[in-house]
N, C-alpha and C positions, 0 to 999 in steps of 0.2 A: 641563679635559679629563680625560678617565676614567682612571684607574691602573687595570692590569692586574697582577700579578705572575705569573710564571712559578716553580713548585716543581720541585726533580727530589731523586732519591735516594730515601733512607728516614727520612731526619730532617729536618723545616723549620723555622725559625725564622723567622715572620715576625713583623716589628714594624709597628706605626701611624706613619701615616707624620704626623710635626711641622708641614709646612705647607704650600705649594703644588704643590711640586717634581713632575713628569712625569717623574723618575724613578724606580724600583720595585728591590727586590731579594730575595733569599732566601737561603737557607744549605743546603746539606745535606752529608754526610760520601759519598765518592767515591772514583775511583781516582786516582791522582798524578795532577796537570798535563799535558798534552800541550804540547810548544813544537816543533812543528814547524808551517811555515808553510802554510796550506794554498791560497793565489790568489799569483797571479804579481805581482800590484801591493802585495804586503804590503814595508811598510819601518817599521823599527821601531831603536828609541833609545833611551836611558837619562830622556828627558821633560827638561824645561827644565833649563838649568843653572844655577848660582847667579849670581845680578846679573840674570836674563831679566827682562823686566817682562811681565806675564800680566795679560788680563783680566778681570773676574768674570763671575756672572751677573749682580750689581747695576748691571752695568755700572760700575764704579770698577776702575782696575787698581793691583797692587801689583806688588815686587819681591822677588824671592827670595831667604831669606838664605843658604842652601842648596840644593844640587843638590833636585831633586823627589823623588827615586830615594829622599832622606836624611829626607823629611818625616815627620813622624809627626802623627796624629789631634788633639793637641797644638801642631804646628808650624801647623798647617794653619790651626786655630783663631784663632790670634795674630793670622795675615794675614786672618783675615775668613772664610775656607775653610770652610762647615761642609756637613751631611748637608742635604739636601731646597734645595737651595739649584733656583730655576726662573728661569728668564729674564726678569728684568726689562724693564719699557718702555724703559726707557734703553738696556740692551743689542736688543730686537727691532726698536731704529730704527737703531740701528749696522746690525745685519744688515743692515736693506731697503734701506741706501743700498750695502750692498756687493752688493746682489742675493742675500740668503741669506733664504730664507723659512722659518721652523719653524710654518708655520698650514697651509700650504698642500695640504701633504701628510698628515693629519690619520690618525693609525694608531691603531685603537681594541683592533686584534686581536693577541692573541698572536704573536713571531716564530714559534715553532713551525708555528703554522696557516696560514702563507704563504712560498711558495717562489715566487723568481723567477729566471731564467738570470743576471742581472746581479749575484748578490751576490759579496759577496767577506769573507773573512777568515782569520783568520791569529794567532799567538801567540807570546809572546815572554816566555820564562822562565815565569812562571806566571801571565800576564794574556791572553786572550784578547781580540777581536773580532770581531763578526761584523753585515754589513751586507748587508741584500738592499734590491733597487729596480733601476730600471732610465734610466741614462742620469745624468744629475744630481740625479734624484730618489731620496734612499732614505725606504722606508716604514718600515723598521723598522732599530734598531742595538740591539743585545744584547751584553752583556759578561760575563766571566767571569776570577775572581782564583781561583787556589788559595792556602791556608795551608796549608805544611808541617807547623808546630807545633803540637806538641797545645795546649800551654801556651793558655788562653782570651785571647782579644783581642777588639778590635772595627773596624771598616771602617768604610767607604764607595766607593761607585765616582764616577769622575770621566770627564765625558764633554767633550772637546776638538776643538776644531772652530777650524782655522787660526792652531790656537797658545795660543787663552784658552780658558777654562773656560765652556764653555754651558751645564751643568746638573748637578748631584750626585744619587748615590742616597741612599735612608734608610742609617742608622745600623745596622750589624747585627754582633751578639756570637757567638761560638763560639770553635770550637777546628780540629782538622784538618777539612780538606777544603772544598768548590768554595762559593765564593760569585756570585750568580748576580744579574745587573741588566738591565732595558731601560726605553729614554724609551716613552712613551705619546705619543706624536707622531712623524710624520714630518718631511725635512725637506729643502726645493728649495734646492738650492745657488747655479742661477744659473751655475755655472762647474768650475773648477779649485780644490779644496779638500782639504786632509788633517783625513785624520778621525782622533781616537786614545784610547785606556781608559787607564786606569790606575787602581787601589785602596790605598788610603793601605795604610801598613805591610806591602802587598806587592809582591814584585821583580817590574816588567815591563811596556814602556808598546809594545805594538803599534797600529801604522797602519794605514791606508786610504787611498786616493789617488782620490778622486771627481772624475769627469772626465766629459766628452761623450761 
């Protein structure tokens, strides 16, 4: 499937992306974080706690030795965690037996360039998301991490979908301001699902609550 990436700001940093992964991101320097919620269905949480057992995209699941909140780029690693991680066979027959499709919904287009009444998102300390589609189906989910620090670091964003980890962004270095992600696919739920972001080494894991 196509990667798109989304730029915004005055400064980009895009990297190549390491392997299959439908996930995409960017860098640029911005105004502080916004953490006020903006849909009525946003719920949002400190992300697994330690002991949870999570599942990957390899489809193999492991156990937390730490809160997720506490993880580092590093932490992440050890457990198998890294950047471009996409959806394994193993994990996309799990989904079809729970009735979750990520083919079906097939999004080639920028979130930007597509608005729909059904989306919904919301933020939580400095991790946004935002999801448009209509009914069980979303076509697009985008996310967004602020770094407060200047000091240079590096990320990733993590895209969770009923508790395991479904797909990671590339790898991306800076310093202050907004780091920016979305999958390059759609994706049918089938049901009742919570959707949720979060970006290694930054504070904030908002939700989504995908329904009929």
């Amino acid at each position: 499937m196509h990667i798109r990436t989304k730029a915004v700001g005055i400064l980009i940093a895009l990297l190549a992306a390491l392997g299959i992964s439908l996930a995409n991101a960017s860098t640029s320097f911005a105004a502080p974080a916004q953490t006020q919620t903006a849909a009525s269905n946003s719920a949002v949480s400190s992300g697994p706690l330690k002991g949870a057992v999570i599942g990957l995209p390899n489809g193999n699941t492991v156990t937390l030795p730490k809160n997720w909140s506490q993880m580092t780029v590093a932490d992440a690693a050890k457990l198998g965690i890294h950047p471009n991680m996409a959806p394994s066979q193993k994990l996309l027959t799990k989904l079809a037996s729970e009735g979750v499709d990520v083919t079906k919904s097939a999004n080639t287009t920028s979130p930007a360039a597509t608005i729909h009444p059904d989306s919904a998102s919301g933020c939580n300390v400095n991790v946004c998301i935002s999801l448009t589609g209509s009914g069980t189906v979303v076509d697009t989910w985008e996310t967004e991490g602020y770094n407060s620090a200047e000091d240079p670091f590096c990320t990733f964003s993590v895209y969770w979908l009923g508790g395991d980890v479904l797909d990671t962004g590339e790898n991306v270095c800076g310093g202050l301001g907004w780091y920016v992600g979305y999958l390059g696919y759609g994706i049918a739920t089938g049901g009742t699902i919570q959707a949720c972001n979060s970006w290694i080494s930054i504070s904030g894991y908002p939700c989504e609550t995908i329904h009929p």
